[in-house]
N, C-alpha and C positions, 0 to 999 in steps of 0.2 A: 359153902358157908352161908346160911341164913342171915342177913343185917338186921340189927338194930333199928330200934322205930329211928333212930337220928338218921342213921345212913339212908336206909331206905326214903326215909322224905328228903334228901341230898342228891338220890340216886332217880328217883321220881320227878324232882322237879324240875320242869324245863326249863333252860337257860332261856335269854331274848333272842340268841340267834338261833335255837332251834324253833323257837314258836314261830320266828316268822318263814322259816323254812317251810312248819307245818303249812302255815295260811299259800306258801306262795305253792307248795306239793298240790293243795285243795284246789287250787285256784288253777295252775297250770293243767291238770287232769280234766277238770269239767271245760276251761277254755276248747282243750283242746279235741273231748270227745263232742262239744257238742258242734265247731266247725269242723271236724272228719263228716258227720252226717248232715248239720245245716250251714254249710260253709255261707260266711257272712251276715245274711239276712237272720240268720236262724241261729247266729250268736246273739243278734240285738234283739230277738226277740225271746231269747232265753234269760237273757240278763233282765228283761224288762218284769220278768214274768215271778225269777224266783235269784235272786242274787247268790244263793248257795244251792247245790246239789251234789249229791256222792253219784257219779254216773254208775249204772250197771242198767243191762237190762232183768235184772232180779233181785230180789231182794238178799239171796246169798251172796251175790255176783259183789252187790250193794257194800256187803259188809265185810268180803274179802278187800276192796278196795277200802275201806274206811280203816281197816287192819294197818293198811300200809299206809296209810295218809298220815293218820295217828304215830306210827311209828317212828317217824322223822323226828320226832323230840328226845329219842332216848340213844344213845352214842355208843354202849359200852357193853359187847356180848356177853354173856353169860352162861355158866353150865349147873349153876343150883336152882336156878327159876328164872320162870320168863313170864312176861303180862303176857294173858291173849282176850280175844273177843269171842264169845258164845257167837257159834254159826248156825248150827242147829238144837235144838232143844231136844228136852226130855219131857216122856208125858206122865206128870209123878200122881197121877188122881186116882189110881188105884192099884197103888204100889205099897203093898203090905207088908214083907218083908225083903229092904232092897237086895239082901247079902245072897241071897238065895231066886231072887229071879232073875232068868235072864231073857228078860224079853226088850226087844228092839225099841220100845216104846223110854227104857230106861236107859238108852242110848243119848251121847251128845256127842259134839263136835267142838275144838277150837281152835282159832284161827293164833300163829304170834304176832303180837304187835310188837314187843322188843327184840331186838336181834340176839340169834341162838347159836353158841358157840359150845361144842364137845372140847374137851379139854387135850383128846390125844387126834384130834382134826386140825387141818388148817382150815378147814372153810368154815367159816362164817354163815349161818343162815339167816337171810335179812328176813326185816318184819312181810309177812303173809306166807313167807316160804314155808311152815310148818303146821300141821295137824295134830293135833293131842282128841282122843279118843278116850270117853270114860262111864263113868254111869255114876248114880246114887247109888249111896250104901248107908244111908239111915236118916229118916223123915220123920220130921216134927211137924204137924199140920196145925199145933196148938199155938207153937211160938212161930210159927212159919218159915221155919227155916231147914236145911238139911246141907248133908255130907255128901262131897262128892272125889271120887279116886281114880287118875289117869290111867290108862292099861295099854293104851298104845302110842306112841311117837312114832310121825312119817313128815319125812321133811323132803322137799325138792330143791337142789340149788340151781344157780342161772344156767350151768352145762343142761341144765334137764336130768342129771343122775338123781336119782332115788335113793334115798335111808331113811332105815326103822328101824326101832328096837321094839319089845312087847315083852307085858309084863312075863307070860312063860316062858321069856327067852331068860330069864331074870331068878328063874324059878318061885315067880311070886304073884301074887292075888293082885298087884301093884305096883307103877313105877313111880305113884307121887299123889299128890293130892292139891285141890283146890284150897285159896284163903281169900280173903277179901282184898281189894286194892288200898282203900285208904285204914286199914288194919291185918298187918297180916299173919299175926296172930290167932288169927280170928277164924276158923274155918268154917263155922255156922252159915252158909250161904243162904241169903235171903230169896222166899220164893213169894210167888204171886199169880193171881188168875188172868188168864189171857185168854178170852173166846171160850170160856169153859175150862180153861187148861189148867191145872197145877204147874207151872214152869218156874224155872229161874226166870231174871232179870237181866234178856236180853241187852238191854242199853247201858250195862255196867259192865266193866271188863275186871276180869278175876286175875288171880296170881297161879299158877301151876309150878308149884313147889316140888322137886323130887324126891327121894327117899334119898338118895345118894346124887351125888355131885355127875352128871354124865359125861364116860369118857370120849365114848363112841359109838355111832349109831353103825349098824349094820349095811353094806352098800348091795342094795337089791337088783340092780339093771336101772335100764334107761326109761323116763316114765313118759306116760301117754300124752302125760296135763305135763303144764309149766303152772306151777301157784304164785 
């Protein structure tokens, strides 16, 4: 079940003991990746330098970690929708009819930031454990914005087991769609130029709504990665 702009801003808003959860998540990750490689000196000279940092050595690495940083604030699984973070983009600049291309270029990635729960599972999948796969499916380059429809779910839990569902397994075009976070009504995603690029707006995290409530993902084997 989809909430109410009231729930949703109830369900959104971080209490004070999760925010300082967030700050102490921020703060314990960067202490501690930057004394694993400059033990001591090269703490105080990291702190002198830049007071906040998301460690990664990439800028994906960056924003998987920033998934889960983020994710400390929100308490309460869910199987109709989950917040995630744009990890990789789509390149929508000469994307003319999106229903009908299918090229790699109309490809995205995202990360969860809230924790994702199937309703006939007991596990739990915490914030970064999940992938959501999807593409554009219709572009307004006037008002700047467009549509975008999830097609695959892969999630990894802390065993390392692998699940997925996809939309053919669904027998459908789709397992959900994107909305905005502070509207989520609103599925008109806002895009913008980046280096020449037609893209979304990385620095915003979106809602992936499903069509249906998810019961259960598929269990595929044991996976290579830990996410």
């Amino acid at each position: 079940m989809i909430p109410n702009k009231k729930q949703w801003k109830k369900w959104t808003t971080p209490s004070k003991a999760s925010v300082a959860g967030y700050w102490l998540a921020i703060f314990g990750i960067v202490l501690g990746t930057v004394y694993y490689f400059f033990p001591f000196v090269g703490v105080l000279a990291f702190f002198d330098k830049s007071r906040m940092e998301i460690p990664g050595d990439s800028v994906v690495e960056k924003k998987l970690n920033l998934a889960k940083i983020e994710g400390v604030k929100y308490k309460n699984p869910t199987n109709a929708y989950v917040i995630a973070k744009p990890i990789t983009l789509p390149i929508l600049n000469e994307l003319t009819n999106p229903l009908i291309t299918e090229s790699w270029g109309n490809k995205f990635m995202l990360a969860s930031v809230s924790p994702f729960k199937p309703s006939a599972q007991d596990t739990i999948f915490e914030p970064g454990q999940c992938r959501f796969l999807g593409k554009a499916t219709s572009l307004d380059t006037d008002k700047m914005v467009a549509n975008f429809v999830i097609e695959v779910i892969s999630c990894v839990d802390s065993r390392v087991e692998a699940y997925e569902i996809t939309a053919k397994i669904r027998n459908s075009h789709r397992i959900g769609y994107l909305a905005r976070v502070d509207d989520i009504g609103n599925s008109n995603l806002p895009l913008s130029w980046r280096d020449k690029i037609l893209t979304i707006n990385d620095e915003q995290n979106v809602v992936v709504i499903f069509d249906l409530p998810v019961s259960e993902l598929k269990w595929v084997g044991k996976s290579a990665l830990r996410f």
